[in-house]
ROSE-4610 file (N, C-alpha, C; in Angstrom, 1 decimal, always signed):
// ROSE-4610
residu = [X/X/X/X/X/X/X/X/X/X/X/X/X/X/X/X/X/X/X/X/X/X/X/X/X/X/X/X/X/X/X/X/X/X/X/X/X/X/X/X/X/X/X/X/X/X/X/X/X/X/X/X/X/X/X/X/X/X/X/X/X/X/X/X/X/X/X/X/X/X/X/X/X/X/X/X/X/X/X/X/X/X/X/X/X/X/X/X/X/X/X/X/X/X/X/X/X/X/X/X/X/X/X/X/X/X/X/X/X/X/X/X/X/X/X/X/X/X/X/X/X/X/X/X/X/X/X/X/X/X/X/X/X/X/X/X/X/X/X/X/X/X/X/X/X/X/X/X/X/X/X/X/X/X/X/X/X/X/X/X/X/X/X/X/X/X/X/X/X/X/X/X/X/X/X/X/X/X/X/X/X/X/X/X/X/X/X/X/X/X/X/X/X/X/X/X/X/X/X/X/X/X/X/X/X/X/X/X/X/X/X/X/X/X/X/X/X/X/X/X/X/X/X/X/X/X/X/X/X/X/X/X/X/X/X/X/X/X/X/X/X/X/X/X/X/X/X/X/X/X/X/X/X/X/X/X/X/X/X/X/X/X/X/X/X/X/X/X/X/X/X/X/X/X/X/X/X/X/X/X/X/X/X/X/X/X/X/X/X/X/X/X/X/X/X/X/X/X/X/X/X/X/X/X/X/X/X/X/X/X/X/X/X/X/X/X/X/X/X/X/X/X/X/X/X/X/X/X/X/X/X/X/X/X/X/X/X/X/X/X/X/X/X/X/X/X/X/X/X/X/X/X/X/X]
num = [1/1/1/2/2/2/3/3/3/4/4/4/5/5/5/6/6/6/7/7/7/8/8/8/9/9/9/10/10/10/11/11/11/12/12/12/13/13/13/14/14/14/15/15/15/16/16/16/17/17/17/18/18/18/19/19/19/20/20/20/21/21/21/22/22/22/23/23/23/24/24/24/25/25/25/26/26/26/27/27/27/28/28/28/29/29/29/30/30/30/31/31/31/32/32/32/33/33/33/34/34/34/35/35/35/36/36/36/37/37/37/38/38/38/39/39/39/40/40/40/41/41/41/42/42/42/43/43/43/44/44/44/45/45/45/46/46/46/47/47/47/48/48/48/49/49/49/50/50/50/51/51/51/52/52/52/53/53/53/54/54/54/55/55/55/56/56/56/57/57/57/58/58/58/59/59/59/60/60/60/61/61/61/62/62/62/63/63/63/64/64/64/65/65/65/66/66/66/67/67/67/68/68/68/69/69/69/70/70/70/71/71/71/72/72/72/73/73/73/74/74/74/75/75/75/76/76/76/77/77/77/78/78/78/79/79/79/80/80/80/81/81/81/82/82/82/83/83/83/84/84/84/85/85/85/86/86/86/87/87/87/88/88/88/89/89/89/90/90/90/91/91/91/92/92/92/93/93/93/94/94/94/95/95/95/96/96/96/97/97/97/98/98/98/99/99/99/100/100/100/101/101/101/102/102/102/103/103/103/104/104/104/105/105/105/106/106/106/107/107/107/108/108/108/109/109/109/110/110/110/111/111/111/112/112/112/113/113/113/114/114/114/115/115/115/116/116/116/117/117/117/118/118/118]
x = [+69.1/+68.5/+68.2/+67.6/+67.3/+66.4/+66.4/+65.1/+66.5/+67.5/+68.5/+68.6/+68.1/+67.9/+66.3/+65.9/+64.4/+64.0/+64.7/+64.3/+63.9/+64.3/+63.7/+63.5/+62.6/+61.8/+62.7/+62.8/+63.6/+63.2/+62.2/+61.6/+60.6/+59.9/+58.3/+58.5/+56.9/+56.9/+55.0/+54.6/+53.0/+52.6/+51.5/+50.3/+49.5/+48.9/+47.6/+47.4/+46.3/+46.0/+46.7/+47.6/+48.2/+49.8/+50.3/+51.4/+52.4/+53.4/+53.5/+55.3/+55.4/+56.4/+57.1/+58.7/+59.6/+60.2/+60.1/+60.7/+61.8/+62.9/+64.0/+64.1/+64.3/+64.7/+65.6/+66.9/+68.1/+68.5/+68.0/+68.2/+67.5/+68.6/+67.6/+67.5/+66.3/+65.5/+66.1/+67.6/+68.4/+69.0/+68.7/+69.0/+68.3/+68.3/+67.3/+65.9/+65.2/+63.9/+62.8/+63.3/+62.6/+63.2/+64.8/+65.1/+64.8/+64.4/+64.3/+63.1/+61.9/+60.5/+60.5/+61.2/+61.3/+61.7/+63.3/+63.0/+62.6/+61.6/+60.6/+59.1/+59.3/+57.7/+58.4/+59.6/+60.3/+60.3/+60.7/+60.6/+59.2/+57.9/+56.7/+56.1/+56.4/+55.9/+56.8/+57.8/+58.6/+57.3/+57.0/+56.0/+55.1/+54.0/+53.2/+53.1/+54.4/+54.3/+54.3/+55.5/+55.0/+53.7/+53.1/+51.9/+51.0/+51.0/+50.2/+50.4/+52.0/+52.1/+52.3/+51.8/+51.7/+52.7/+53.7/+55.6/+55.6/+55.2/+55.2/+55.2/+54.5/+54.4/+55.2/+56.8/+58.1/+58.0/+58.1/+58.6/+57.3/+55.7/+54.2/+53.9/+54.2/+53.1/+51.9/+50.6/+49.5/+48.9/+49.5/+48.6/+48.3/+47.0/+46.4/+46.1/+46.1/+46.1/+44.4/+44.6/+43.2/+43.7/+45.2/+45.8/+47.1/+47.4/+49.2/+49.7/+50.7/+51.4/+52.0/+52.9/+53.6/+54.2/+55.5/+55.7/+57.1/+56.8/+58.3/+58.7/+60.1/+61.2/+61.9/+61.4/+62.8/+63.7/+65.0/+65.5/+66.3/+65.4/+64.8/+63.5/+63.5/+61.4/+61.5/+60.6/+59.9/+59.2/+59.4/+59.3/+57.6/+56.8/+55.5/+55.1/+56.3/+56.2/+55.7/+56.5/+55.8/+54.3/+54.1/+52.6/+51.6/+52.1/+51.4/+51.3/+52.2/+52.3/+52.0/+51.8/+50.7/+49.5/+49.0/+47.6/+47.1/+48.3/+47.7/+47.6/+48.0/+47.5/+46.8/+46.5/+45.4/+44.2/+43.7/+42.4/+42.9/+43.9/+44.4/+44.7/+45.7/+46.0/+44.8/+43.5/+43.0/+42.0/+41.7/+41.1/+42.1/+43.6/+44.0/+43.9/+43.9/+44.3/+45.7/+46.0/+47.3/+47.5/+47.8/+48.0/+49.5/+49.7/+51.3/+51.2/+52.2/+52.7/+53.5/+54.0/+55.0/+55.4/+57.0/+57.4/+58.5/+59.3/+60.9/+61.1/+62.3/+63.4/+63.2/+63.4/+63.0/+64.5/+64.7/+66.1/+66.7/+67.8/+69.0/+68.7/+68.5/+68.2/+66.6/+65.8/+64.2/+64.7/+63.7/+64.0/+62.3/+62.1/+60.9/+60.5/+59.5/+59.5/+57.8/+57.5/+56.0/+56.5/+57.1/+57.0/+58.5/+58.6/+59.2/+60.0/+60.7/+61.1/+62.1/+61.5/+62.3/+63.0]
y = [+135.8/+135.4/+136.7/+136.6/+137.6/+137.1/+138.1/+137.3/+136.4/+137.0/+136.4/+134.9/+134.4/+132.8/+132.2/+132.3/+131.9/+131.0/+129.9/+128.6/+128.2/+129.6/+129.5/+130.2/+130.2/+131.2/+131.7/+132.9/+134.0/+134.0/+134.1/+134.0/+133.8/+133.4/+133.5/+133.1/+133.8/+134.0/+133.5/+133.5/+133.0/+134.0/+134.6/+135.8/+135.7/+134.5/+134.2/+133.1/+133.5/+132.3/+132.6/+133.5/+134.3/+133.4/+133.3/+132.6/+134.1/+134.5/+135.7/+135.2/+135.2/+134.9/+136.1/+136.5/+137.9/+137.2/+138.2/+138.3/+140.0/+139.5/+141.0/+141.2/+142.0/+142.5/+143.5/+143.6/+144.3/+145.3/+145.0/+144.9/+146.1/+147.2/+148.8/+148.5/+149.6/+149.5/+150.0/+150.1/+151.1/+149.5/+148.2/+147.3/+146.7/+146.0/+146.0/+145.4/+146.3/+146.0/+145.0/+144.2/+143.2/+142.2/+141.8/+140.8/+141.1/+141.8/+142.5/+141.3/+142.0/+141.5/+140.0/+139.3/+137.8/+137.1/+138.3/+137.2/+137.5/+138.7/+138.4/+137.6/+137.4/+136.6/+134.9/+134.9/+133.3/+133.2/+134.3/+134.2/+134.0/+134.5/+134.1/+133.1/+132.7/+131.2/+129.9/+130.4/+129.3/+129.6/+130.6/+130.6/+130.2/+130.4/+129.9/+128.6/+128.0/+126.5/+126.1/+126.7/+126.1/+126.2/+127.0/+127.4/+126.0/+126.2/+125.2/+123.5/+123.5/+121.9/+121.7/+122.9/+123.1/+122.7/+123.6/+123.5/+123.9/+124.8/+124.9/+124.4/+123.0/+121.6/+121.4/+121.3/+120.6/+121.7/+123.0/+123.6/+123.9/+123.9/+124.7/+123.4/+122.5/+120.8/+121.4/+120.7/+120.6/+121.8/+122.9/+124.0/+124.1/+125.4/+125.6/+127.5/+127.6/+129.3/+130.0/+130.6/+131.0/+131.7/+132.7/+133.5/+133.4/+133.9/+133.7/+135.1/+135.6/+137.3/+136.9/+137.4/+137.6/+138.9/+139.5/+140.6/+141.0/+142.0/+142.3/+143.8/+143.0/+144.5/+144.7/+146.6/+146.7/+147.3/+147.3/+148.1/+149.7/+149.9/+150.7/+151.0/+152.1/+152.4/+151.3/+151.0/+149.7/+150.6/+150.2/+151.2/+150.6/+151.2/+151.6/+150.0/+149.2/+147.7/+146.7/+147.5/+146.0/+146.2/+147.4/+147.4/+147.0/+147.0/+146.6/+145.3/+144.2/+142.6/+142.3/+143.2/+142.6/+143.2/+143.9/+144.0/+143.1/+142.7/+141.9/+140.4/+139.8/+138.4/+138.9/+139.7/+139.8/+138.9/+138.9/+137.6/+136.4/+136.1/+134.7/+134.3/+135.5/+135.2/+135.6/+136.0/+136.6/+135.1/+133.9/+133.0/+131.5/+132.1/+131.3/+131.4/+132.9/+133.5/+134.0/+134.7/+135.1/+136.4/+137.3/+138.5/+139.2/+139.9/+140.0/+142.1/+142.6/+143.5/+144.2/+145.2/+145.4/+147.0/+147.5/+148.5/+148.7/+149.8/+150.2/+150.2/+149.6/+149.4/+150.1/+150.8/+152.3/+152.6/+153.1/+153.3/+152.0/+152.5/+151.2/+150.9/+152.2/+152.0/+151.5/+151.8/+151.2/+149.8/+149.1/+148.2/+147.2/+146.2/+146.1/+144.6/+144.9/+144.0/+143.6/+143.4/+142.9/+141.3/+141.2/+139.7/+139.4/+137.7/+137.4/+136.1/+136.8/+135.6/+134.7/+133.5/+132.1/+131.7]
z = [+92.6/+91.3/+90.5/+89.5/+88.4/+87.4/+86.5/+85.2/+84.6/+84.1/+83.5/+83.9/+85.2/+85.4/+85.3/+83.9/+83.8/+84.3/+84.7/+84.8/+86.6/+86.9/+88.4/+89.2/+90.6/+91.4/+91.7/+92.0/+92.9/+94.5/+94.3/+96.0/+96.1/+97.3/+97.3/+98.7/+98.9/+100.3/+100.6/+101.7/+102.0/+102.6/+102.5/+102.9/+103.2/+104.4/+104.6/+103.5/+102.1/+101.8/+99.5/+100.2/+99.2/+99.3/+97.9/+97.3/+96.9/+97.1/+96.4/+96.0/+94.8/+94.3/+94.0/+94.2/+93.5/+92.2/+91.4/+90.7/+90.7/+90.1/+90.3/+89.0/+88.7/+87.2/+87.6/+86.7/+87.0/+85.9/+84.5/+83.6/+83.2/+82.6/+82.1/+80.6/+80.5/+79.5/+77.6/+78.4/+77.5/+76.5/+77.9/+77.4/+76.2/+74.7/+74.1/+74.1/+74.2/+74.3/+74.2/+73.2/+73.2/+73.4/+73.8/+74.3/+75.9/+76.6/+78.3/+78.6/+77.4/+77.5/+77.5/+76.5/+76.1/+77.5/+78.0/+79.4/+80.4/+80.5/+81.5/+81.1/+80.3/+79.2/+79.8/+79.8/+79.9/+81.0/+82.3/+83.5/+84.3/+83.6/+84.1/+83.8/+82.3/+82.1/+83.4/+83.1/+84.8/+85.8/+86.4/+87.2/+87.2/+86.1/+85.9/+85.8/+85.1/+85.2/+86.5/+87.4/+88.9/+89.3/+88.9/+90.0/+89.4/+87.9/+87.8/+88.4/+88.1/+88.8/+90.0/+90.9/+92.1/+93.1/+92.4/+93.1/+94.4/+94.9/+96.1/+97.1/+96.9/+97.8/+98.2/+98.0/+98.4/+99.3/+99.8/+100.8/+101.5/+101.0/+101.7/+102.2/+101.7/+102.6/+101.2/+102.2/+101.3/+101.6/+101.6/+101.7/+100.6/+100.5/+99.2/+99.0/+98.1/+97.7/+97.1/+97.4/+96.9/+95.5/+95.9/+94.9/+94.7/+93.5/+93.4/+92.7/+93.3/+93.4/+92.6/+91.6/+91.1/+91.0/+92.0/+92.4/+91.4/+90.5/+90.1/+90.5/+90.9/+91.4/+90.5/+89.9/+88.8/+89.5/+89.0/+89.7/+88.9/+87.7/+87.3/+86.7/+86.1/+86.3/+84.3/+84.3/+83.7/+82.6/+81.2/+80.4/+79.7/+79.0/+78.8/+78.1/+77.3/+76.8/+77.7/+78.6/+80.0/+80.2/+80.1/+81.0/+80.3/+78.5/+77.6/+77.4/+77.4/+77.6/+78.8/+80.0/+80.7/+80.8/+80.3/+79.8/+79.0/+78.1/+77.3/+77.5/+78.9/+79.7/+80.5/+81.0/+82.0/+82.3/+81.1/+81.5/+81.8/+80.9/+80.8/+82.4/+82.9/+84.2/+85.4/+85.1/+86.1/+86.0/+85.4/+84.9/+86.5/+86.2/+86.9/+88.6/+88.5/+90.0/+90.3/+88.8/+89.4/+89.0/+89.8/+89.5/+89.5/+88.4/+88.6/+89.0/+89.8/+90.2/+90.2/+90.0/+89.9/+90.9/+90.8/+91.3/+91.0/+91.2/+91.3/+92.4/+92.8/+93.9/+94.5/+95.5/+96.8/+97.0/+97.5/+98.3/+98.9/+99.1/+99.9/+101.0/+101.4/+103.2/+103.0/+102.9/+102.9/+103.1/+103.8/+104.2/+104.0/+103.1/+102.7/+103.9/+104.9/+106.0/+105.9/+104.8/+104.5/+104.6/+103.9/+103.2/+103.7/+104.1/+104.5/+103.7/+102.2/+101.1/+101.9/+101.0/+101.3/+99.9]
Protein backbone atom coordinates (compact mmCIF):
# COMPACT_ATOMS: atom_id res chain seq x y z
CA UNK A 1 0.00 0.00 0.00
CA UNK A 2 1.06 3.72 -0.10
CA UNK A 3 -0.54 7.18 0.55
CA UNK A 4 -1.38 7.11 -3.28
CA UNK A 5 -4.33 4.49 -1.99
CA UNK A 6 -6.14 6.93 0.52
CA UNK A 7 -8.97 5.00 1.01
CA UNK A 8 -7.16 2.45 3.05
CA UNK A 9 -4.95 1.21 6.11
CA UNK A 10 -1.56 0.15 5.13
CA UNK A 11 -0.94 -1.77 8.21
CA UNK A 12 -1.53 -1.79 11.75
CA UNK A 13 -0.41 -3.62 14.31
CA UNK A 14 -1.45 -3.87 18.57
CA UNK A 15 1.15 -2.69 21.38
CA UNK A 16 -0.30 -3.59 24.53
CA UNK A 17 -3.18 -1.15 24.80
CA UNK A 18 -1.77 0.88 21.72
CA UNK A 19 -3.40 0.66 18.04
CA UNK A 20 -0.45 1.61 15.72
CA UNK A 21 -1.42 2.00 12.20
CA UNK A 22 1.68 2.44 9.02
CA UNK A 23 1.36 4.57 6.84
CA UNK A 24 4.29 4.53 3.76
CA UNK A 25 4.92 7.45 1.79
CA UNK A 26 7.00 6.85 -1.36
CA UNK A 27 6.65 9.93 -2.86
CA UNK A 28 9.74 12.72 -2.93
CA UNK A 29 9.32 16.02 -2.06
CA UNK A 30 10.70 17.08 -5.56
CA UNK A 31 7.18 15.75 -6.18
CA UNK A 32 4.73 18.73 -6.03
CA UNK A 33 4.32 19.92 -2.80
CA UNK A 34 1.09 20.44 -2.13
CA UNK A 35 -0.47 17.80 -3.97
CA UNK A 36 2.22 15.18 -1.61
CA UNK A 37 0.46 17.07 1.57
CA UNK A 38 -3.30 16.65 0.17
CA UNK A 39 -2.71 13.00 -0.02
CA UNK A 40 -1.20 12.51 3.08
CA UNK A 41 -4.10 15.10 4.78
CA UNK A 42 -6.57 12.41 2.67
CA UNK A 43 -4.62 9.44 3.86
CA UNK A 44 -5.12 10.43 7.65
CA UNK A 45 -8.60 11.52 7.57
CA UNK A 46 -9.17 7.53 6.16
CA UNK A 47 -7.63 6.90 9.60
CA UNK A 48 -9.09 8.84 11.59
CA UNK A 49 -12.36 7.92 10.27
CA UNK A 50 -11.52 4.35 11.16
CA UNK A 51 -10.35 5.02 14.51
CA UNK A 52 -13.41 6.85 15.01
CA UNK A 53 -15.88 4.18 13.67
CA UNK A 54 -13.86 1.90 15.47
CA UNK A 55 -12.61 -0.34 12.36
CA UNK A 56 -10.47 -2.37 14.00
CA UNK A 57 -13.26 -4.57 15.35
CA UNK A 58 -13.44 -6.83 12.25
CA UNK A 59 -9.83 -8.16 12.83
CA UNK A 60 -9.15 -6.84 17.25
CA UNK A 61 -12.72 -8.44 18.55
CA UNK A 62 -13.79 -5.97 21.26
CA UNK A 63 -10.63 -4.86 22.32
CA UNK A 64 -10.22 -1.30 23.26
CA UNK A 65 -7.18 1.32 22.99
CA UNK A 66 -6.24 3.69 25.31
CA UNK A 67 -4.10 5.21 22.06
CA UNK A 68 -3.84 5.23 18.35
CA UNK A 69 -0.12 5.60 16.46
CA UNK A 70 -0.18 6.80 13.43
CA UNK A 71 3.27 5.86 12.14
CA UNK A 72 4.58 7.35 8.86
CA UNK A 73 7.49 5.78 6.80
CA UNK A 74 9.04 8.17 4.20
CA UNK A 75 11.07 6.80 2.19
CA UNK A 76 12.71 9.98 1.82
CA UNK A 77 13.48 12.71 4.52
CA UNK A 78 9.93 14.61 4.76
CA UNK A 79 10.29 18.22 3.94
CA UNK A 80 9.62 21.17 6.75
CA UNK A 81 5.44 21.37 5.24
CA UNK A 82 4.77 18.17 6.90
CA UNK A 83 5.94 19.09 10.19
CA UNK A 84 3.99 22.25 9.93
CA UNK A 85 0.36 20.52 9.00
CA UNK A 86 1.03 18.51 11.76
CA UNK A 87 1.67 20.93 14.22
CA UNK A 88 -1.12 22.36 13.07
CA UNK A 89 -3.73 19.19 14.22
CA UNK A 90 -1.97 18.51 17.13
CA UNK A 91 -4.67 19.37 19.59
CA UNK A 92 -7.35 18.26 17.46
CA UNK A 93 -5.59 14.89 17.45
CA UNK A 94 -4.14 14.87 20.96
CA UNK A 95 -8.17 15.53 22.21
CA UNK A 96 -8.76 12.08 20.33
CA UNK A 97 -5.73 10.01 21.44
CA UNK A 98 -3.97 9.93 18.49
CA UNK A 99 -0.62 10.68 17.93
CA UNK A 100 0.95 10.63 14.57
CA UNK A 101 4.93 9.87 13.99
CA UNK A 102 7.04 9.85 11.73
CA UNK A 103 10.69 8.65 10.18
CA UNK A 104 12.82 7.89 7.04
CA UNK A 105 13.20 4.45 5.88
CA UNK A 106 16.77 3.07 7.43
CA UNK A 107 18.54 0.89 5.27
CA UNK A 108 17.50 -2.31 3.30
CA UNK A 109 19.08 -4.63 5.38
CA UNK A 110 17.73 -3.06 8.93
CA UNK A 111 15.22 -5.11 9.59
CA UNK A 112 12.33 -3.26 11.80
CA UNK A 113 11.09 -6.24 14.47
CA UNK A 114 9.15 -3.90 16.99
CA UNK A 115 5.79 -4.22 15.49
CA UNK A 116 4.38 -7.01 13.95
CA UNK A 117 1.91 -5.41 10.84
CA UNK A 118 -1.07 -7.15 9.79
Amino acid sequence: MSISDTDCIDAMAVDGKELIMLVSDHFTWAFEQVEHLKYLQRKFNTYIRFIENKGWKERFGDMEFDAYIIEVVFKYPYHKSFIRMIESVKDKLDEKNIKIVYRVKEDEDEKDTFYSWT
